[in-house]
C-alpha positions as a Markdown table, in Angstrom:
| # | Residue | x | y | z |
|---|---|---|---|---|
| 1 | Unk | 17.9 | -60.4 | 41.0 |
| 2 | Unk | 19.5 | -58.0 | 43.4 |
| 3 | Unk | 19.2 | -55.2 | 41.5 |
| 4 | Unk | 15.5 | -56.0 | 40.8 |
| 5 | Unk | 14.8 | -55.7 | 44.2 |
| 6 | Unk | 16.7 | -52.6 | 44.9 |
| 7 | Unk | 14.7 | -51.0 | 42.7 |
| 8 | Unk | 11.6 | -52.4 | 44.2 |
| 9 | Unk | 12.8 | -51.2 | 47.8 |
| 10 | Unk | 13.7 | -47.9 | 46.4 |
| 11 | Unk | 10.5 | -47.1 | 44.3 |
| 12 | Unk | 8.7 | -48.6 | 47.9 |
| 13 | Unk | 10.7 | -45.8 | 49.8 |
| 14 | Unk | 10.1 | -42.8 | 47.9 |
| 15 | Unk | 6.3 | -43.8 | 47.1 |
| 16 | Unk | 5.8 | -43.9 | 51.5 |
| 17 | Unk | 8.6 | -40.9 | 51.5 |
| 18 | Unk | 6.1 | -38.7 | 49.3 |
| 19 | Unk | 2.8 | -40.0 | 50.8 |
| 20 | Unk | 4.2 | -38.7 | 54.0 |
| 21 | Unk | 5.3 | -35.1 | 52.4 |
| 22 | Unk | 1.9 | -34.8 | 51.0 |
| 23 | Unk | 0.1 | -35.1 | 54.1 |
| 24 | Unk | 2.3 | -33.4 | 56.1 |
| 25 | Unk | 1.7 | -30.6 | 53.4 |
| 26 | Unk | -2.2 | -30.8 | 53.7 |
| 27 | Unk | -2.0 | -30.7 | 57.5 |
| 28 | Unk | 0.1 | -27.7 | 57.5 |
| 29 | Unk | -1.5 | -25.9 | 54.5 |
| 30 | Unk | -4.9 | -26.7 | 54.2 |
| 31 | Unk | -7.6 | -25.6 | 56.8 |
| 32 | Unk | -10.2 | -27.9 | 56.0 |
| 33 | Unk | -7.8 | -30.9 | 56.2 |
| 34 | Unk | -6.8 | -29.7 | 59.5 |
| 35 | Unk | -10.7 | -29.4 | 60.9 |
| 36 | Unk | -11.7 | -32.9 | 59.6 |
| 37 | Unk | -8.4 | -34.2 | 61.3 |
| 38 | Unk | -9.7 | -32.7 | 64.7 |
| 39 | Unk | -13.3 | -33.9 | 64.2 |
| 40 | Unk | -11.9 | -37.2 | 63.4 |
| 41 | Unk | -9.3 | -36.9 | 66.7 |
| 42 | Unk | -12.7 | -35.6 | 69.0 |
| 43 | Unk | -14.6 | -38.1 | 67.6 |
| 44 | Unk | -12.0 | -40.4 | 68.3 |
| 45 | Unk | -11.5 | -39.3 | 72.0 |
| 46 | Unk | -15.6 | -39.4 | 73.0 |
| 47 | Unk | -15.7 | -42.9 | 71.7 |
| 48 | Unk | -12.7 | -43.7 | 73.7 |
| 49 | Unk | -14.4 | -41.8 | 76.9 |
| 50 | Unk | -17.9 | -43.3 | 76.4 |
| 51 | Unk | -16.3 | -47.0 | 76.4 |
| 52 | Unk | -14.6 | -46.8 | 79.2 |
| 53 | Unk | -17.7 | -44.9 | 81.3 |
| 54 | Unk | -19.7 | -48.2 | 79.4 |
| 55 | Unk | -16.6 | -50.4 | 81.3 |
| 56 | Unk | -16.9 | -48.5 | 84.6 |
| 57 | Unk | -20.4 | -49.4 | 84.8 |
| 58 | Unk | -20.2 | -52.8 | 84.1 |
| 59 | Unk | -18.0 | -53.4 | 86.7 |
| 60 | Unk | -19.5 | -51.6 | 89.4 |
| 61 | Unk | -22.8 | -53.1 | 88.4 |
| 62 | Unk | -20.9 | -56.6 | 88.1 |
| 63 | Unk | -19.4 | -55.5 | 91.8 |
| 64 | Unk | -23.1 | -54.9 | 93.0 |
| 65 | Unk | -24.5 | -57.9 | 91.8 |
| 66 | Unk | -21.3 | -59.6 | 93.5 |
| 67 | Unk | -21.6 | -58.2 | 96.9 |
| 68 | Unk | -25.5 | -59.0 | 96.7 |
| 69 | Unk | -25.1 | -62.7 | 95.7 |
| 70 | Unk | -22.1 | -63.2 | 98.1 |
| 71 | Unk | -24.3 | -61.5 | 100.9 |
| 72 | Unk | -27.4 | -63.9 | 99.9 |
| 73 | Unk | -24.9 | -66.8 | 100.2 |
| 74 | Unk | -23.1 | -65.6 | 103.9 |
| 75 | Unk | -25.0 | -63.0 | 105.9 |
| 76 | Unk | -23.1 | -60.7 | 108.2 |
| 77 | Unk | -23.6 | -61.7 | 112.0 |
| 78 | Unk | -25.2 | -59.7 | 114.4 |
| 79 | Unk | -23.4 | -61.3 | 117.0 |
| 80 | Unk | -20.3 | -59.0 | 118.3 |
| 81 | Unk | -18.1 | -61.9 | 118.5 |
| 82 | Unk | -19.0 | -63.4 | 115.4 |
| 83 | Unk | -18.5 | -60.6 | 113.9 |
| 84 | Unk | -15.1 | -60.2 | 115.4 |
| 85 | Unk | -14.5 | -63.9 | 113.8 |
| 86 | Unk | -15.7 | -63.0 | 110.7 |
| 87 | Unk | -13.6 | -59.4 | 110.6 |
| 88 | Unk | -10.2 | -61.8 | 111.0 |
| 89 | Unk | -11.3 | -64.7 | 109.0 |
| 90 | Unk | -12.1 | -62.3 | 106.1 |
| 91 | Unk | -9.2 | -60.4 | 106.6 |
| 92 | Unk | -6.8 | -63.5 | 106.7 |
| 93 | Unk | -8.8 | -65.0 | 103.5 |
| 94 | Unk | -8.3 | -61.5 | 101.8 |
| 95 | Unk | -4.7 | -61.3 | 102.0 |
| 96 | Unk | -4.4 | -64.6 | 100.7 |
| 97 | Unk | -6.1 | -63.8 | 97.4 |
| 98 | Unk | -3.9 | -60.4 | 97.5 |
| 99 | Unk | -1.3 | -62.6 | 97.4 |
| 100 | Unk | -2.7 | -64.7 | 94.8 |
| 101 | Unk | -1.9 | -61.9 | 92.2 |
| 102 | Unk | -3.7 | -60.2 | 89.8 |
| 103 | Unk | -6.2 | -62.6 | 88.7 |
| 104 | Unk | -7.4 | -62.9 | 92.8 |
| 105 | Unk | -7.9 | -59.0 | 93.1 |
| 106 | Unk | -11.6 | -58.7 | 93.0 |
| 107 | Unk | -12.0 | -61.8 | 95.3 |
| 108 | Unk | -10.2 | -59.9 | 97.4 |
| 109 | Unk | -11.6 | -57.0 | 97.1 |
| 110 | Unk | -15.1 | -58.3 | 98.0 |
| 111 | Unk | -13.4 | -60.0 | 100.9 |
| 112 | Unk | -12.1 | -57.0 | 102.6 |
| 113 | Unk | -15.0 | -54.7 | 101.8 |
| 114 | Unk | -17.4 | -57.6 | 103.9 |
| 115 | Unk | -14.9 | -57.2 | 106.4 |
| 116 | Unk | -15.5 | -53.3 | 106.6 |
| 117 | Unk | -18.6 | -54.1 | 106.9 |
| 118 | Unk | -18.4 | -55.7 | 110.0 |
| 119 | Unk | -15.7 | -53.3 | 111.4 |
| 120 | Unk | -16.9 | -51.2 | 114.5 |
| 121 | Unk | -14.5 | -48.2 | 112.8 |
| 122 | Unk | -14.5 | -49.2 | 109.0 |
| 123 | Unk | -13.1 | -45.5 | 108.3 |
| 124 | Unk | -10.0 | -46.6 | 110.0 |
| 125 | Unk | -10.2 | -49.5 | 108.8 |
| 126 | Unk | -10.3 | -47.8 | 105.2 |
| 127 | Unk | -7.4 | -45.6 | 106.0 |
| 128 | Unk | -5.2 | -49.2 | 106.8 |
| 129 | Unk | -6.2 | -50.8 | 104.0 |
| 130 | Unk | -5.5 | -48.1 | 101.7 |
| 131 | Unk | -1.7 | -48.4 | 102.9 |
| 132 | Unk | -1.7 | -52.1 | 102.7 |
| 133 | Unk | -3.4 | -53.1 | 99.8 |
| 134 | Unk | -2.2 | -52.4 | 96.0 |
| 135 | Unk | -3.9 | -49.4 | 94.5 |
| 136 | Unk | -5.7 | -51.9 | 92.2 |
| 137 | Unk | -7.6 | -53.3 | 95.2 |
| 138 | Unk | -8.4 | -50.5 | 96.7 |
| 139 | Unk | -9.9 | -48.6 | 93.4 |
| 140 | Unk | -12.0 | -51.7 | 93.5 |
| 141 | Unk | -13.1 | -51.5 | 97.4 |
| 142 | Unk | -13.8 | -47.8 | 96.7 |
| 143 | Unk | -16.2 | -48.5 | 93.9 |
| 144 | Unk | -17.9 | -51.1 | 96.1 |
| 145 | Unk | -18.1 | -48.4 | 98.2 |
| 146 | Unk | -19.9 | -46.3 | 96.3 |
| 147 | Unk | -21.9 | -49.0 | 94.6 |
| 148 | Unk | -23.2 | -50.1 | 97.5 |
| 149 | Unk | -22.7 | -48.1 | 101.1 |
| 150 | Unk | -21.7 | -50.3 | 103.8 |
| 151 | Unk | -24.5 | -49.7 | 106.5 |
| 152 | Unk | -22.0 | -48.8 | 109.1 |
| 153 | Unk | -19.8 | -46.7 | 107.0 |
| 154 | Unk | -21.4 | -43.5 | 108.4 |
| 155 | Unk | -23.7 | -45.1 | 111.2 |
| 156 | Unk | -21.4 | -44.3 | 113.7 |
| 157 | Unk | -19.5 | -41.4 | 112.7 |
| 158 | Unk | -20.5 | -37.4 | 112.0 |
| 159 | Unk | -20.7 | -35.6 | 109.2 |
| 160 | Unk | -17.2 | -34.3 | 110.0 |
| 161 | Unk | -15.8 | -38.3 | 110.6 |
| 162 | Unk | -17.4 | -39.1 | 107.1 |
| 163 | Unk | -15.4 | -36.5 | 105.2 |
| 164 | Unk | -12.5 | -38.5 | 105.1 |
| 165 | Unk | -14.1 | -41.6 | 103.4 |
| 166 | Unk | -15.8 | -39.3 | 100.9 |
| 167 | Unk | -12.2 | -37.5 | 100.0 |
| 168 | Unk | -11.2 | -41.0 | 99.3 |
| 169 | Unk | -14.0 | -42.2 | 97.0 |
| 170 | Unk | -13.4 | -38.8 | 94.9 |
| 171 | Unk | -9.9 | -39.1 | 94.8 |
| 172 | Unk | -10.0 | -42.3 | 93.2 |
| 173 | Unk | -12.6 | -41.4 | 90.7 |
| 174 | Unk | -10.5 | -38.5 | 89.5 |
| 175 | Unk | -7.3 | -40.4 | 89.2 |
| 176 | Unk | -9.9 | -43.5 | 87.0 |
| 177 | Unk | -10.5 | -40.3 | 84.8 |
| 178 | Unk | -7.0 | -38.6 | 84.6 |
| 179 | Unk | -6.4 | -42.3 | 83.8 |
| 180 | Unk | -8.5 | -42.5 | 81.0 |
């Protein structure tokens, strides 16, 4: 019985052994082998890219339609002092979803972009958050962002102040499609 399965393993070996030989011979040897093997690779590599531009836009349009429906359900004050309020209790509520892990991120994300919305300086703001927060959070606030402007994102500041906040939004795009 063990020398019945011996044979089985070696006839198994040297079958996969010379399936490999052969095509490593065609890929070396034979030009059209080596053109459908590219196509096929391209081909591979544009359906990969397209999916994940097809994901990119599903979540910012799932991050639009977020922000809308949670501004429908809790306006932003146009009261300085509420809005102070609101800054810190959205801050506070913000970090405890950060903390939450992974599963809390875009909750938190939504949380800290209302609360640049309602900061007097939300470029600074940005700048603090992007040393606080995990880069996963802040790829999210980003593409809020540049989903959907926050009104006083460049109300207040000139062209030159805006820069900064633009940089950012770029940067994080290239590194989504170095990424991908």
């Amino acid at each position: 019985m063990a020398n019945t399965f011996t044979k089985i393993v070696t006839v198994i070996g040297v079958l996969s052994a010379s399936a490999f030989a052969f095509y490593d011979y065609k890929r070396r040897n034979d030009y059209t082998f080596r053109k459908q093997l590219m196509k096929r690779e391209l081909k591979y590599k544009k359906n990969l890219q397209s999916a994940k531009q097809t994901e990119l836009r599903d979540r910012v349009i799932g991050y639009v339609e977020l922000i809308n429906r949670s501004l429908k359900e809790d306006p932003l004050p146009t009261d300085p002092h509420l809005r102070e309020a609101m800054f810190a209790e959205l801050s506070q509520e913000g970090e405890k979803l950060m903390a939450g892990g992974p599963a809390n991120f875009d909750l938190a994300a939504l949380c800290f972009y209302k609360a640049l919305m309602v900061f007097p300086a939300p470029i600074k703001f940005l700048e603090i958050l992007q040393s606080i927060v995990p880069r996963e959070i802040f790829e999210t606030i980003t593409l809020m962002i540049s989903a959907v402007p926050p009104p006083n994102l460049y109300a207040n500041a000139s062209p030159a102040a805006s820069q900064p906040i633009q940089e950012v939004v770029e940067e994080v795009e290239e590194v989504q499609e170095v990424e991908n």
